[in-house]
DRENFI-582844 format. One record per residue (C-alpha): residue in one letter; x, y, z. Coordinates in Angstrom, 3 decimals, m for minus. Each point is the difference from the previous one (the first is absolute). Example, Ala and Ser with C-alpha at 12.3 -4.5 7.8 and 13.67 -1.06 7.14 Angstrom:
BEGIN
A,12.300,m4.500,7.800
S,1.370,3.440,m0.660
END
This chain:
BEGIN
X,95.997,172.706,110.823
X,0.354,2.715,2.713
X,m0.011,m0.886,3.608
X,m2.865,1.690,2.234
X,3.178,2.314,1.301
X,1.157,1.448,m3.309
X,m3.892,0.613,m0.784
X,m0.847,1.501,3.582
X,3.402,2.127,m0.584
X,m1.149,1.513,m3.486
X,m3.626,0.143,1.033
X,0.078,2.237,2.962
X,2.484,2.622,m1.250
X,m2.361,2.526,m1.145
X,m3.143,1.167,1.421
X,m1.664,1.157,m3.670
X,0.416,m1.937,m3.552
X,1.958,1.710,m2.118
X,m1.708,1.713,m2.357
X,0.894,m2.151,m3.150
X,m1.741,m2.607,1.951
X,m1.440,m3.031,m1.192
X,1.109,0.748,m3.785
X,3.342,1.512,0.503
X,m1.316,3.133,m1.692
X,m1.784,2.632,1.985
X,m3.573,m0.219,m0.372
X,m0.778,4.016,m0.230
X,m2.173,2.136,m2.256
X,2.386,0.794,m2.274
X,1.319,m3.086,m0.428
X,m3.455,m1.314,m1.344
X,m0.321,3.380,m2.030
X,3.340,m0.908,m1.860
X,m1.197,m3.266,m0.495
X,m3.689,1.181,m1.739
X,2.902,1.515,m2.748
X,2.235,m2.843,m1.052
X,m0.731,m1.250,m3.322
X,0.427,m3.648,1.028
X,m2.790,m0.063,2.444
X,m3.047,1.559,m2.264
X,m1.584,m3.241,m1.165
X,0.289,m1.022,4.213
X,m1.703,3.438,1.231
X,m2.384,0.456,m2.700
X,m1.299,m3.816,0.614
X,0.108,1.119,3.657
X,m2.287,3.078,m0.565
X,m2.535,m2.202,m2.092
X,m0.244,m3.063,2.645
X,m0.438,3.489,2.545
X,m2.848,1.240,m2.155
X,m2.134,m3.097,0.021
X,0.776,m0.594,3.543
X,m1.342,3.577,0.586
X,m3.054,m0.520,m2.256
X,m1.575,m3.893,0.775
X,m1.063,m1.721,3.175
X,2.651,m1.087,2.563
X,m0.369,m3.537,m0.541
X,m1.665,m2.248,2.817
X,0.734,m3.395,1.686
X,m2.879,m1.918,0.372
X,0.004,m2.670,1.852
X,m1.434,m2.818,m2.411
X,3.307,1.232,m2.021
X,2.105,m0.554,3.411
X,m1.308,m3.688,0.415
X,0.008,m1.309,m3.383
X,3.847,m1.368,0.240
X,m1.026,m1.722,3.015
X,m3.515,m1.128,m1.719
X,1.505,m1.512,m3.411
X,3.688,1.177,m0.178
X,m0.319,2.755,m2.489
X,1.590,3.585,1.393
X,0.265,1.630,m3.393
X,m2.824,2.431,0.361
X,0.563,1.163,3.598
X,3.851,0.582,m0.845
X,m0.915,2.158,m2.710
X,m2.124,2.209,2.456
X,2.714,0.084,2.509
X,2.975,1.112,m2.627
X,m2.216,2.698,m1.566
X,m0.183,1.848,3.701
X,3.557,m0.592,0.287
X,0.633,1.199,m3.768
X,m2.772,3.463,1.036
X,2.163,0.582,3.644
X,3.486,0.005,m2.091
X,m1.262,2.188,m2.979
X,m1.473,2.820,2.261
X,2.918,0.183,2.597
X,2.573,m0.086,m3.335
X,m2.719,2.898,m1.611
X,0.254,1.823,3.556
X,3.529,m0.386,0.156
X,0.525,2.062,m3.933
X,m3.066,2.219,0.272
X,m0.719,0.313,3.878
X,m3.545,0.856,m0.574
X,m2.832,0.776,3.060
X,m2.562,m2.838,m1.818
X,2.935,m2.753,m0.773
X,1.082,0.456,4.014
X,m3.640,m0.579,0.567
X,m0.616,m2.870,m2.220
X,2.867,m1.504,1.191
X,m0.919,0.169,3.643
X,m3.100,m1.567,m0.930
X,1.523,m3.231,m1.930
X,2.310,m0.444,3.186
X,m2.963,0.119,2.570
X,m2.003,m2.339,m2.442
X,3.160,m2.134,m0.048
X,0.391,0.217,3.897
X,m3.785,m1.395,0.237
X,0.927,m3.065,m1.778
X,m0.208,m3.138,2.103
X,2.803,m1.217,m0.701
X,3.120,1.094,m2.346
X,0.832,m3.857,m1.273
X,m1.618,m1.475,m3.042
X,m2.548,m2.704,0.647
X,2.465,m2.398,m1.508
X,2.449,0.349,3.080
X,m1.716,m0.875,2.524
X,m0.885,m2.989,1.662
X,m2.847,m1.443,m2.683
X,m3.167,m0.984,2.508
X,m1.706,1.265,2.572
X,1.535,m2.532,2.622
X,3.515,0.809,m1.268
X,m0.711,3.308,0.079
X,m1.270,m0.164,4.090
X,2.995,m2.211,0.781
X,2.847,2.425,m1.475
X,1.780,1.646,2.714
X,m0.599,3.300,m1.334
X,m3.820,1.174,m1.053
X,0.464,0.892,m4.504
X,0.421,3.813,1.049
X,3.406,m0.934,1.522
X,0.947,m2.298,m2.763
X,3.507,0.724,m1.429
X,m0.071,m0.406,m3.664
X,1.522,1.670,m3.150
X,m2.993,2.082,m0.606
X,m0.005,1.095,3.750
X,3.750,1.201,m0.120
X,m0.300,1.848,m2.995
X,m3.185,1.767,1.024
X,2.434,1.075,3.418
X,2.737,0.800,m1.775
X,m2.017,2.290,m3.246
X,m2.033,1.612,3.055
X,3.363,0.975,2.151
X,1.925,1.436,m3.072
X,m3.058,2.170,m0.824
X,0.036,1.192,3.173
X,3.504,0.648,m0.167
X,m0.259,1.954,m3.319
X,m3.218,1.659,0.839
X,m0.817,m0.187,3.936
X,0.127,3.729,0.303
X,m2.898,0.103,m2.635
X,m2.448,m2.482,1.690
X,m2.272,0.650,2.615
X,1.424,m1.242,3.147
X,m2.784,m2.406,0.690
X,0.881,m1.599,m3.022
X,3.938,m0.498,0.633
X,m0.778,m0.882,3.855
X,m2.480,m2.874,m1.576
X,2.213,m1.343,m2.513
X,2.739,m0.448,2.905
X,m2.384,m1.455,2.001
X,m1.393,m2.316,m2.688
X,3.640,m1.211,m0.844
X,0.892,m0.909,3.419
X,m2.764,m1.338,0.925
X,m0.354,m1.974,m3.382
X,3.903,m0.889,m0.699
X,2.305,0.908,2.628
X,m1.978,m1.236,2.938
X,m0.008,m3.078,m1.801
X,3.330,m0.553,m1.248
X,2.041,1.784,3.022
X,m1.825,m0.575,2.623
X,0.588,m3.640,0.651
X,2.499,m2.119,m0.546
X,m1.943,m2.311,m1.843
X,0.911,m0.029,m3.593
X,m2.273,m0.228,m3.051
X,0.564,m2.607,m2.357
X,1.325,2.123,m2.793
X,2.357,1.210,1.927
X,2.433,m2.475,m0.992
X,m0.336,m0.872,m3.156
X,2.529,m0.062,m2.740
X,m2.688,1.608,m2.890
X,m1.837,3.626,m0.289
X,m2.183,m0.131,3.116
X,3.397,0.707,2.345
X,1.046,2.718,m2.133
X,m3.375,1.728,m0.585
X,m1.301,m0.361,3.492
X,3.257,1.095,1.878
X,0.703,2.447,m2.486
X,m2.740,1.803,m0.323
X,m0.657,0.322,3.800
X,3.816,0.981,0.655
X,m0.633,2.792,m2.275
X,m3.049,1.337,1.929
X,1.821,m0.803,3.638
X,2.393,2.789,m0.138
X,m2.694,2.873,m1.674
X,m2.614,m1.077,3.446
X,2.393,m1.678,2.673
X,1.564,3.156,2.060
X,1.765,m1.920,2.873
X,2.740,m1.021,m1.279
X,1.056,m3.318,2.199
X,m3.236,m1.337,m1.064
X,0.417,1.012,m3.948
X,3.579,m1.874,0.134
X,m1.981,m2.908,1.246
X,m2.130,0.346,m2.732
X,2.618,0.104,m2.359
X,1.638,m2.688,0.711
X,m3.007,m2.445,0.171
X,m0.227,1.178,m3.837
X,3.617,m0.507,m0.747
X,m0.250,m3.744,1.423
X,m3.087,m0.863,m2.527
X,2.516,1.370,m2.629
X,2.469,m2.000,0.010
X,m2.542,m3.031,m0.320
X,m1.567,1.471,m2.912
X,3.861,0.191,m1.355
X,0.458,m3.771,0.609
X,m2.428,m0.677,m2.804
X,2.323,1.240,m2.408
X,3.061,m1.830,m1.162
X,3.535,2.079,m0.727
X,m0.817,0.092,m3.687
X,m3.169,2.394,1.384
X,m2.381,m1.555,m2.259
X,m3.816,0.850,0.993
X,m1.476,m3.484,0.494
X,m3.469,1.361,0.020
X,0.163,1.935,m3.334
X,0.904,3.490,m1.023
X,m3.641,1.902,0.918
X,1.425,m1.499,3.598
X,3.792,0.715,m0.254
X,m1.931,4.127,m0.213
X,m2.110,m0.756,3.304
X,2.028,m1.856,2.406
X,2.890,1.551,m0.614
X,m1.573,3.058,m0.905
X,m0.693,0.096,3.334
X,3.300,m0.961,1.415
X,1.479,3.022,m2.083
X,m2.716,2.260,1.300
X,0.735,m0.745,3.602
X,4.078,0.035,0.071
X,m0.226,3.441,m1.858
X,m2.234,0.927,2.821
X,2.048,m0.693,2.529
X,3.130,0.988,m1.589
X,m0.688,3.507,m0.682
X,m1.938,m0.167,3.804
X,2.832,m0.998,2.016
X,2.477,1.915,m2.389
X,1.750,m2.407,m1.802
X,0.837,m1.900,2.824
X,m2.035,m3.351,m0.608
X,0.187,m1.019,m3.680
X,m1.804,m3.151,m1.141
X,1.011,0.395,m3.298
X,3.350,m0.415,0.185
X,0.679,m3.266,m0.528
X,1.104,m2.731,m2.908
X,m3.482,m1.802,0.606
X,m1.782,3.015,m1.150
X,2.504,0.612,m2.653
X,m1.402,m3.161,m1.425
X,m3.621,0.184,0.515
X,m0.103,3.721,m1.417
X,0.726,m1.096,m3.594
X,m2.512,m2.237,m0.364
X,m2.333,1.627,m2.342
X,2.703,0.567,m2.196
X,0.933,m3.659,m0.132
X,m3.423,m0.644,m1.246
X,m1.219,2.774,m1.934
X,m0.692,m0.937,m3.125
X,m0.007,3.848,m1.266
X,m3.032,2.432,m0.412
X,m2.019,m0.545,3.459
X,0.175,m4.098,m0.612
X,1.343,m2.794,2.247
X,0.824,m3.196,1.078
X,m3.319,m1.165,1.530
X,0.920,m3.223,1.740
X,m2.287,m0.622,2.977
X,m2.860,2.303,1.031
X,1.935,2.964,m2.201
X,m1.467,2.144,m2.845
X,1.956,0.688,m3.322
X,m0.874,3.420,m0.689
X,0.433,1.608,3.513
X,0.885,3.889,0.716
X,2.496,0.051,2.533
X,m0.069,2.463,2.598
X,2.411,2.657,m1.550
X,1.027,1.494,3.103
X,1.411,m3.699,1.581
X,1.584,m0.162,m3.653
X,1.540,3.296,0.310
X,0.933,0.185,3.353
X,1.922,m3.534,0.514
X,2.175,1.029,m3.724
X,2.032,3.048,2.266
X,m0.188,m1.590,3.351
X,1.087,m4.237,m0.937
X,1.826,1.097,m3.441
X,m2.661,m2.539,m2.103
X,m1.092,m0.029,m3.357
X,m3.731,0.160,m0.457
X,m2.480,m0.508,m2.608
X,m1.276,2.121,m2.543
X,m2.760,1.822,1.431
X,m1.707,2.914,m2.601
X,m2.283,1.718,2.314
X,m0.712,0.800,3.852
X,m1.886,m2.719,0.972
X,m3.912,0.990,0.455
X,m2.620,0.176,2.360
X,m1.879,m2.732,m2.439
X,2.667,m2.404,m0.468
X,m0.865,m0.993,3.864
X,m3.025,m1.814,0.819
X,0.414,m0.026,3.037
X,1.582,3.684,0.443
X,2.576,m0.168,2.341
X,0.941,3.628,1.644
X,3.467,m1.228,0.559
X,1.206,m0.301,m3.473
X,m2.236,2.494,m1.539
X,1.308,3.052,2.446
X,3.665,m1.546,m0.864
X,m0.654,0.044,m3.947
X,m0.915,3.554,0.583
X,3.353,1.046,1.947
X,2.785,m2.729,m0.955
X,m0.738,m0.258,m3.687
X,3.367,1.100,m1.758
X,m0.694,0.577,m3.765
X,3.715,m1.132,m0.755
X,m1.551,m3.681,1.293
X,m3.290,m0.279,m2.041
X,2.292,0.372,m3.352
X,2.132,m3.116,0.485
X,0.535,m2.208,m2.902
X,m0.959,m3.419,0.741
X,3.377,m2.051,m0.769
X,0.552,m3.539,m1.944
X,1.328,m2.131,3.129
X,0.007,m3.854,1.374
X,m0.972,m0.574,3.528
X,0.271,m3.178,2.292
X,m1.805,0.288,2.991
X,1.254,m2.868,1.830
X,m1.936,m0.231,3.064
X,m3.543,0.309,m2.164
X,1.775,m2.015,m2.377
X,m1.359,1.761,m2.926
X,1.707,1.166,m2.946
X,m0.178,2.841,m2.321
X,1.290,0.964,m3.305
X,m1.243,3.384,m1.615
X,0.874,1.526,m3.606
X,m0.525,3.138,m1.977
X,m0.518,m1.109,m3.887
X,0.164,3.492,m1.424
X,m2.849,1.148,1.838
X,m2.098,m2.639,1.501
X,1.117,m1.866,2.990
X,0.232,m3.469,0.348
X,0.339,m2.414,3.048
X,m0.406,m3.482,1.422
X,0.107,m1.227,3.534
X,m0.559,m2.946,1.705
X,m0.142,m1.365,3.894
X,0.523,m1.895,2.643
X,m0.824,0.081,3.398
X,m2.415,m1.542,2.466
X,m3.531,m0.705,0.091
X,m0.401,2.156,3.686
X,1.360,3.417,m0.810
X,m1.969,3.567,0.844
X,m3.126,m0.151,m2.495
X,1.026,m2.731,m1.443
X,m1.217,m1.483,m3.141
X,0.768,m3.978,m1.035
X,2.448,0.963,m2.788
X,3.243,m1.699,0.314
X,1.269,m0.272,m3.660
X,m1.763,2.888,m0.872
X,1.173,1.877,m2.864
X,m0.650,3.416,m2.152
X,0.868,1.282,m3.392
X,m1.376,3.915,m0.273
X,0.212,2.342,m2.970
X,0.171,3.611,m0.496
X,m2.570,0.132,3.266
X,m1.825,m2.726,m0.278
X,1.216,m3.732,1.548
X,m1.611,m2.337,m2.602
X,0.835,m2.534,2.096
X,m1.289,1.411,3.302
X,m0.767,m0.183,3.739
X,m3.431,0.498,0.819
X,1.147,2.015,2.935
X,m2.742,0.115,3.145
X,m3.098,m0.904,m0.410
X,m3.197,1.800,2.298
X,0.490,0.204,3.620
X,m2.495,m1.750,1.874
X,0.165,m2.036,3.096
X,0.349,m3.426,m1.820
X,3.243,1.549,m1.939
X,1.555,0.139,3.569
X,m0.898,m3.105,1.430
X,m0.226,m3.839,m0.225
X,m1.483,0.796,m3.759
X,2.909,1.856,m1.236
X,0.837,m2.221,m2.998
X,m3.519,m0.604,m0.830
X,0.660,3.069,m1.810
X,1.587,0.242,m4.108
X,2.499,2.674,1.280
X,1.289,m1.871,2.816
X,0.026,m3.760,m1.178
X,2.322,m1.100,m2.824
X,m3.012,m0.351,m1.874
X,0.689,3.548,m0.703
X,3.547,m0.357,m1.056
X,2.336,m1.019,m2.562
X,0.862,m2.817,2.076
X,m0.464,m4.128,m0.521
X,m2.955,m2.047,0.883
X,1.648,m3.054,1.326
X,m2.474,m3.089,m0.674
X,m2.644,2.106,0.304
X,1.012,1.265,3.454
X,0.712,4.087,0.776
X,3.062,1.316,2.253
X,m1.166,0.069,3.588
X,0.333,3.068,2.482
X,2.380,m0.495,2.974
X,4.001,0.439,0.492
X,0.902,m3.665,m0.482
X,m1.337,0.529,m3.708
X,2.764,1.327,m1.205
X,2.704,0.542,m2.959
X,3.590,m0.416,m0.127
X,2.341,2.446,m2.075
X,2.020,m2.881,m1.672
X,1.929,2.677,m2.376
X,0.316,3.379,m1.145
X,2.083,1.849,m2.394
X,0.261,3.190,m1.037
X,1.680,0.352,m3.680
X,0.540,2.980,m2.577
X,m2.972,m1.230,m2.241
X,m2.517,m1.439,2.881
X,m0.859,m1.951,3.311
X,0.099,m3.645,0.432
X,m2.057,m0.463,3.267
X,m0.844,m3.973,0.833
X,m2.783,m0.946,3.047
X,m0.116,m3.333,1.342
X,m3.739,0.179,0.733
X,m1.306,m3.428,1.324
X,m0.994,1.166,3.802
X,m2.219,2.681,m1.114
X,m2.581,m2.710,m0.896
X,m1.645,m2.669,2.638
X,0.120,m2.695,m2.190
X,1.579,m3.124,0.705
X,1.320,m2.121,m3.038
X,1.355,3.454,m1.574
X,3.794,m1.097,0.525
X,1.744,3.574,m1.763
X,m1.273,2.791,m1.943
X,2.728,2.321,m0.930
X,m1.372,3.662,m1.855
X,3.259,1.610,m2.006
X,m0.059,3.350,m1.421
X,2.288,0.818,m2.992
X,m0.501,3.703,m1.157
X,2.027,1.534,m2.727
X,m0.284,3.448,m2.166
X,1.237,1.188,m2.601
X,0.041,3.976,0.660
X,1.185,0.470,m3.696
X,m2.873,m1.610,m1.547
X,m2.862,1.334,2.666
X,m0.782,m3.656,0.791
X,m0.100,m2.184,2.808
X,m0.186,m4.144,0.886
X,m1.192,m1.997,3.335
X,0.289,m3.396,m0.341
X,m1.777,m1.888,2.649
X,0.927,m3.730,0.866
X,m1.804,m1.773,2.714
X,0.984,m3.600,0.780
X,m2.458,m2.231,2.198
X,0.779,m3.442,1.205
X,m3.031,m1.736,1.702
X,m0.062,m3.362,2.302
X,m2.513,m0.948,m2.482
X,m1.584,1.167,m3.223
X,m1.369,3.528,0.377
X,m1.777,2.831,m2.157
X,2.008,3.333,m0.118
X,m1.508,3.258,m1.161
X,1.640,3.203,m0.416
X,m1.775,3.311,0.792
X,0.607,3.441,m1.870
X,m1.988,3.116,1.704
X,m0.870,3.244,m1.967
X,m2.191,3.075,m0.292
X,0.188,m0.383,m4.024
X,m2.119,m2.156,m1.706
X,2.820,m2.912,m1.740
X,m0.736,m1.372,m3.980
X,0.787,m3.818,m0.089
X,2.000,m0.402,m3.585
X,0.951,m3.480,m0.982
X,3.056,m0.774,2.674
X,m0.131,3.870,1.233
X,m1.606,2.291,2.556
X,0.241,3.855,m0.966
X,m0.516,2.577,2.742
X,m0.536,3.402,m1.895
X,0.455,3.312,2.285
X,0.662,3.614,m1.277
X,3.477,m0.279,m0.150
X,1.133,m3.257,m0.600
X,m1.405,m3.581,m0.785
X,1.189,m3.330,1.672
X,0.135,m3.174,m1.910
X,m0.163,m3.068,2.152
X,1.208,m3.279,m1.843
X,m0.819,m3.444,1.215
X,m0.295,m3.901,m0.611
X,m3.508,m0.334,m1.253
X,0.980,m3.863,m0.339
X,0.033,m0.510,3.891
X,m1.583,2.927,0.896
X,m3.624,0.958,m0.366
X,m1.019,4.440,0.234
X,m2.948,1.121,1.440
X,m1.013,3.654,0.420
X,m1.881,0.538,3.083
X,m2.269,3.568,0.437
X,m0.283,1.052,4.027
X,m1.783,2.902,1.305
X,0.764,0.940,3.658
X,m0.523,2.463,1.979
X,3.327,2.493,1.026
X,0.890,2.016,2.342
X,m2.107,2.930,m0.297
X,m2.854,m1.873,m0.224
X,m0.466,0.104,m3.975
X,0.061,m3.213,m2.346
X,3.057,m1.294,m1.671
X,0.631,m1.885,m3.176
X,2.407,m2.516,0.327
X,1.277,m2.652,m2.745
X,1.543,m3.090,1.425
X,2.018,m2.293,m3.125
X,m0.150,m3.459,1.843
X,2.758,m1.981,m1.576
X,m0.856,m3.939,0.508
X,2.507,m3.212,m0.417
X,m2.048,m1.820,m2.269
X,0.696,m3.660,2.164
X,0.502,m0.777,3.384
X,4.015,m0.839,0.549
X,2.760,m0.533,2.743
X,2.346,2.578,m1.504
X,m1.300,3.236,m1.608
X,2.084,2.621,m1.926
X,m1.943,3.308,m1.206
X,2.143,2.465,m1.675
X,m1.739,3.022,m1.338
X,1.909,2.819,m1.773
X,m1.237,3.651,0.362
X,1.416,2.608,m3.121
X,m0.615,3.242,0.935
X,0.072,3.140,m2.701
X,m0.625,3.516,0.279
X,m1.746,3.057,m1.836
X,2.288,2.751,0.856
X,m1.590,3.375,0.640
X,0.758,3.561,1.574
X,0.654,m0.097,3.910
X,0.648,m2.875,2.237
X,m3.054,m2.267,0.452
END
């Protein structure tokens, strides 16, 4: 980390930001003209010009307040979030569509979202602030002055538009939206040396928070002793958010969070590198060398991935983070087809979308996703990914500990996925409310191992907390497959369970297009005990005899077991996801058909293929 010196040195060199500041690319006219003709970007502007049209033709949305106090009323935040990100998604569209066409009625549109925006009581979501009135009255700061992610980003998307298009505005409007941000996020955070909780902690809110305001601190900060104070308040909050990765850079949280917090972290250190000239580079070093790879470690081709924790499997990555760490770190990345889009946010975040629009390299969105094995041995999970002809194929599995960022109660956990579908799958989040972030947490099927392809020991679940926990006991890496073993008795409070070891044997034969995951638990009890194994999936299963068949698109699974000692039992869920919408799960409940001290369940997965044109 840099001392206060070395930043205070760089800092107050220069009395105007160079003009490739914050993107390291001058932010001109022409530069935006050039961009309107590059053949990679036409799908990005043209989505860009339609979000602009409807944001020019319907109502500005408004903020009631029976919307405001419904989180605090019964938890639920969906519907006021949704409000808030389409302003956000309206103010980004019209100052991108004023930045290519530089009209007289987008300048005025625009001026009128931001003085809307500036009206708003406060720039945090519901959701983060203190839930009750009497919380709310005893908080140090009033919920205008609240630092939050949604706060920071609203600072940091208002300060780069006045950076690209200040000259444009009316100067009421840029002297407001200074005024707004320092009463609203500077005054707060700078002001006082007492720090906000998120300030150091090792998960998204650091990164996010700090980032996002170190961005905006050098466009509206002009004295530059204070700025380098600033600066280095953010810097400090970064290196927390760096503790919560391990050296193999694995994204605890999931990938959709590996793109925001450090996302932001990216954002910020190219900010400050190209402000102070190259002089303070946070990039450059073997930490971030690790972390930057991560989506390639778990891509599983196409747009899909890994979606351990609160992750999604089919996630657009910010192209311009994608293509800017590949030059600057030297990192593979994933294969990414198109610019990412205004609509694959829903939350529509300035940051990356004004990055996708000037870092996107078209050499980066054609990368071939590559067959590879990856050991992650911090997250303790494993990966093993395969192109048969044209579909690809993977398994992982994990370890871990039951108190990680977003956690979900998944030790054990495992997935087999298929030409872009996992038919064994994570259920990845579930909808955000205020019960998914508090003492309820694994009340929910996407957070308790109810929801995973994990044991039911005796009838009892794995239980949240970091002594509930699972030990890597082995794992090997060999031509044809992993052999990854998990001693796995701490991640469940019960008491007469003496040892429940998980092993993973997976083997392929490339040759033939198939694939095998034999599955062994063993389970010695104090006393005699019922065992159940637990087998999660989006695709309905068909119970044949001493089989279950998954059937995808591309490729079927075959599950063999001992129907002697083992009784099936196919399980239909609907919950509600993410976005809100309903979700058919099946759950394949495999039961020991009699209580006993010992229990050995093996199941054996084959997996086959239909080969077709194109990685899947």
């Amino acid at each position: 980390m840099y001392t206060f010196h070395q930043i205070s040195q760089a800092i107050c060199v220069g009395d105007v930001p160079p003009t490739d500041f914050p993107y390291g690319i001058p932010v001109i006219p022409e530069q935006f003209t050039q961009l309107c003709n590059e053949p990679h970007l036409q799908d990005f502007i043209t989505d860009i010009r339609l979000e602009a049209e409807r944001a020019q033709t319907t109502d500005f949305p408004y903020l009631p307040f029976r919307l405001f106090q419904t989180f605090d009323a019964n938890g639920s935040r969906q519907e006021y979030d949704e409000l808030y990100a389409d302003r956000r998604r309206r103010l980004g569209v019209i100052a991108f569509t004023a930045l290519l066409d530089a009209t007289d009625t987008t300048i005025e549109t625009l001026e009128e979202i931001i003085w809307a925006m500036c009206d708003e009581y406060t720039w945090a979501l519901p959701a983060h602030l203190p839930i009750g009135m009497e919380a709310k009255q005893a908080h140090r700061l009033p919920p205008e002055q609240m630092g939050s992610l949604m706060a920071a980003e609203t600072a940091c998307a208002f300060a780069e538009i006045l950076r690209l298009l200040g000259d444009q505005l009316h100067p009421l409007i840029a002297y407001r939206v200074r005024q707004e941000i320092a009463r609203r996020v500077f005054a707060p955070l700078f002001n006082t040396s007492i720090h906000f909780g998120w300030e150091d902690t090792a998960m998204n809110w650091s990164a996010v928070c700090m980032g996002a305001t170190g961005i905006a601190a050098p466009i509206l900060e002009q004295n530059p002793e204070r700025l380098a104070d600033m600066i280095e308040r953010v810097v400090r909050s970064l290196e927390c958010f760096l503790e919560g990765y391990g050296n193999d850079g694995g994204c605890a949280e999931g990938i959709n969070y590996w793109a925001y917090g450090f996302g932001y972290y990216v954002y910020f250190a190219e900010a400050l590198y190209t402000y102070t000239s190259g002089q303070l580079d946070l990039l450059q070093r073997d930490k971030l060398r690790a972390i930057a790879p991560f989506p390639s470690h778990v891509s599983l081709g196409s747009g899909n991935f890994l979606d351990y924790s609160d992750g999604h499997m089919r996630v657009q990555l910010p192209t311009g983070i994608i293509s800017r760490l590949a030059p600057r770190l030297q990192v593979s990345v994933p294969k990414m087809v198109h610019v990412a889009l205004t609509r694959h946010d829903n939350r529509y975040r300035w940051s990356h979308a004004i990055r996708n629009l000037l870092w996107s390299n078209p050499q980066s969105l054609s990368q071939p996703t590559p067959p590879t094995k990856t050991y992650l041995p911090d997250l303790s999970w494993g990966i093993d990914r395969r192109s048969f002809g044209s579909t690809m194929v993977a398994f992982s599995a994990k370890g871990g500990h039951n108190d990680e960022p977003h956690k979900h109660n998944d030790l054990g956990h495992f997935i087999l996925h298929i030409g872009g579908e996992s038919l064994i799958a994570d259920l990845g989040p579930g909808l955000y409310t205020r019960d998914y972030f508090h003492n309820h947490r694994y009340s929910f099927l996407h957070t308790s191992s109810e929801g995973h392809s994990v044991p039911l020991i005796d009838g009892h679940h794995q239980q949240g907390g970091r002594q509930h926990t699972a030990e890597v006991l082995s794992y090997e890496s060999e031509p044809d497959g992993i052999v990854f073993e998990l001693e796995l008795t701490q991640a469940y409070a019960v008491a007469h369970l003496s040892q429940l070891t998980r092993r993973f044997v997976w083997r392929v034969d490339e040759q033939q297009h198939q694939a095998q995951l034999t599955l062994t638990n063993t389970c010695l009890f104090q006393i005699p005990a019922t065992f159940d194994e637990v087998f999660i999936s989006f695709h309905s299963p068909t119970l044949d005899d001493e089989r279950i068949i998954w059937q995808g698109k591309h490729g079927t699974i075959i599950m063999a077991y001992d129907h002697t000692t083992c009784k099936a039992l196919v399980e239909p869920i609907t919950a509600t996801v993410f976005d809100g919408s309903e979700q058919f799960i099946y759950r394949v409940r495999l039961s020991a058909q009699s209580r006993q001290v010992q229990h050995r369940c093996q199941c054996s997965f084959h997996i086959s293929t239909i080969v077709t044109e194109g990685i899947k």
